[in-house]
Structure formats: C-alpha cells, structure tokens
C-alpha positions as CSV (number, residue, x, y, z in Angstrom):
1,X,158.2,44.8,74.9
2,X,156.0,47.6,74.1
3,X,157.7,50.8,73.8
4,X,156.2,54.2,74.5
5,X,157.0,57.7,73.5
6,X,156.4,60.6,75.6
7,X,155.6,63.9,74.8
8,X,158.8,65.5,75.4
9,X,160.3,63.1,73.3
10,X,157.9,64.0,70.5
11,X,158.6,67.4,71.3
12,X,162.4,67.5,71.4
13,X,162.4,65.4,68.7
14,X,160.7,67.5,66.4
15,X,162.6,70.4,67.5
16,X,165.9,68.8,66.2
17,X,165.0,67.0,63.2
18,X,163.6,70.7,61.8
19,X,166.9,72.2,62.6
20,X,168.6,69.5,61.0
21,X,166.3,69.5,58.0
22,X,167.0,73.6,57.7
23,X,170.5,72.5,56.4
24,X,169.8,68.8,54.7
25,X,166.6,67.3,54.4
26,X,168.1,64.2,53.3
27,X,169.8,64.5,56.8
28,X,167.1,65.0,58.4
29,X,165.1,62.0,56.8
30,X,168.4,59.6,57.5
31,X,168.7,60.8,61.3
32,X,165.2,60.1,61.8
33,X,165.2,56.8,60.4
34,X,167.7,55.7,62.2
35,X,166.9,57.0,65.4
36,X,163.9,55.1,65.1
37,X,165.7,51.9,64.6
38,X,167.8,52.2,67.4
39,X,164.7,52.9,69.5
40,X,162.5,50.1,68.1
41,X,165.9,47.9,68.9
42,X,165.3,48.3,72.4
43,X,162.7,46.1,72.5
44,X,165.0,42.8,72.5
45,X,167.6,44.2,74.4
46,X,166.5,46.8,77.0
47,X,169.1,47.0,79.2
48,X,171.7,47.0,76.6
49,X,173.0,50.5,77.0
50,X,174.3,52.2,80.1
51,X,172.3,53.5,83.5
52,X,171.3,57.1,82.7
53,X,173.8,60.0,84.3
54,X,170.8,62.1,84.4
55,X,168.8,59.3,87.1
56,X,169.7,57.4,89.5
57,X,167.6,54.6,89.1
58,X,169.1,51.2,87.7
59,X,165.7,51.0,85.2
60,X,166.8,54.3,83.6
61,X,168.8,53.7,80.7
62,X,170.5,56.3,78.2
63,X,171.0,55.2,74.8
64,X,173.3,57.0,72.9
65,X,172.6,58.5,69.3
66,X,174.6,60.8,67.0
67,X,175.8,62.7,69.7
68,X,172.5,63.1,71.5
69,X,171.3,61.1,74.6
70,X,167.6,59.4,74.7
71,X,166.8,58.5,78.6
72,X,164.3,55.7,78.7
73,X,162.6,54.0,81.5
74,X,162.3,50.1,81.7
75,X,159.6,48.8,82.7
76,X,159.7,44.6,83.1
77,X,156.3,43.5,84.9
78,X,154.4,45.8,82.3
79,X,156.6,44.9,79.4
80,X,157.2,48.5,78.4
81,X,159.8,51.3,77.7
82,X,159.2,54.8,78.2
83,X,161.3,57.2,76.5
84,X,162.1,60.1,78.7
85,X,163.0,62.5,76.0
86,X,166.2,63.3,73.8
87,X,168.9,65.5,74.3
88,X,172.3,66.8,73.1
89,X,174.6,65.5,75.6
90,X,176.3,68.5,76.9
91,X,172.9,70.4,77.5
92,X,171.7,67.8,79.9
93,X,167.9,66.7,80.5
C-alpha cells in the first residue's frame, strides 16, 4: 500500500519535533525516526491498530506513538493510507 502524508501531518509534525529538538536534538532525531517506522509499518498491516475515537468511520485508524495519536485513513480499492495528522492525545484532533 501506498501511504500518503497530508499537510497537517507535515505541519503538526514539524511543530513537535522543533519543540522536542529545543531540549535534545538527539531526541528529536530518535522520535522522528521512529515515528517514521511505525508509519511506513502500516503498509503490511493497516488495520492493525484501533478505530479512531476522533471518527466514526471503521477505515479510520489511530496509531498510537509516544504518547501522541496519528489518525489515518484506509483506503483498500486505491491501495493507500492517508495520514490525518498527529496529535497529543489529550488535546484531541
């Protein structure tokens, strides 16, 4: 499957690595890395992680990151993931 980023994602995403990198940029580096891993993972296993609490549709997954939620949106006849965004949990997309 071919996964997709959207621009909110790019754009919260940015947002919290530079925060993160303003204490450690190690930390920063590491959190990014595997972020991306976990993202890329979706591609075997898309409907791995639980339907979002943000949607309520059953294509809307949120995986789970270091305390921070990333919705995506599966999308099976087109063989793609979108992901939605990125968010700390308790802020809510």
């Amino acid at each position: 499957m071919q996964i997709l980023k959207s621009e909110r994602f790019h754009q919260d995403l940015k947002e919290i690595v530079a925060y993160i990198a303003e204490d450690s940029p190690e930390s920063a580096r590491n959190f990014l890395a595997g972020l991306e891993q976990s993202v890329e993972g979706l591609a075997l296993f898309p409907y791995r992680f639980r339907r979002s609490i943000f949607f309520e549709e059953e294509r809307i997954r949120d995986l789970i990151y270091r305390g921070y939620v990333i919705p995506y949106e599966v999308w099976e006849e087109e063989r793609r993931i979108v992901i939605l965004g990125i968010v700390k949990y308790r802020k809510g997309f």
